[in-house]
C-alpha positions in Angstrom: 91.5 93.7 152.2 91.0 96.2 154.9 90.3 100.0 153.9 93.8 101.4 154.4 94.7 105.7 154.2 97.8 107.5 154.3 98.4 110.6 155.3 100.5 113.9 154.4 103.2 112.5 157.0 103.1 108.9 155.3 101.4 106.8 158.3 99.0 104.4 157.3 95.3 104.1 159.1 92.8 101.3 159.0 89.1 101.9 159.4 87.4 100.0 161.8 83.9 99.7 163.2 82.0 99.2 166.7 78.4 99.1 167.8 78.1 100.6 171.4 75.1 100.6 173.6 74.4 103.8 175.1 72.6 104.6 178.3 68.8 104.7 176.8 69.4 101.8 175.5 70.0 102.0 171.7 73.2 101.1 169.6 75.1 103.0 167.8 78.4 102.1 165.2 81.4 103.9 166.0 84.0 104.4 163.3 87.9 104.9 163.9 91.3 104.0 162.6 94.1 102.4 164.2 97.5 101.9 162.7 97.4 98.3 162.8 94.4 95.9 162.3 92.2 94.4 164.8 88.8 93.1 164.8 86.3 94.6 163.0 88.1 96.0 160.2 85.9 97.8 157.2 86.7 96.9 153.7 85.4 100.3 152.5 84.5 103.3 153.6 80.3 103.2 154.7 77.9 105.0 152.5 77.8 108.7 153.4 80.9 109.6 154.7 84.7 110.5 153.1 88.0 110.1 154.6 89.2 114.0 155.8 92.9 114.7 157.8 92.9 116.7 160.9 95.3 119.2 160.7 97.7 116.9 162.9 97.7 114.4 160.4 94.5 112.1 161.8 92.2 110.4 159.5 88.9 110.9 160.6 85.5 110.2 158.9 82.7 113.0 158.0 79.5 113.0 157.1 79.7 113.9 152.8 78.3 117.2 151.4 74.9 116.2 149.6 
């Protein structure tokens, strides 16, 4: 079961994942939501990080207060 948030408006996210190369040649894992679900979908959210809304109503990921 993919990790699913709603937000203040009521619009459901799903969290996905991507590793990207960049130009020096290391990978790095991209996180985003989408409103419907694709490939690469997260089952939970990765250690480290908490579900915040942007003050448009967004899900977006941060890095969690130690």
């Amino acid at each position: 079961m993919p990790f699913s948030f709603t937000n203040s408006k009521g619009q459901a996210y799903i969290l996905h994942s991507k590793t990207t190369t960049l130009k020096n040649g290391n990978n790095q894992t991209i996180y985003y939501f989408a409103k419907d679900a694709r490939e690469n979908c997260l089952d939970a959210v990765p250690d480290g990080y908490e579900v915040a809304e942007s003050k448009n109503g967004l899900p977006l990921l941060k890095r969690a207060n130690k």
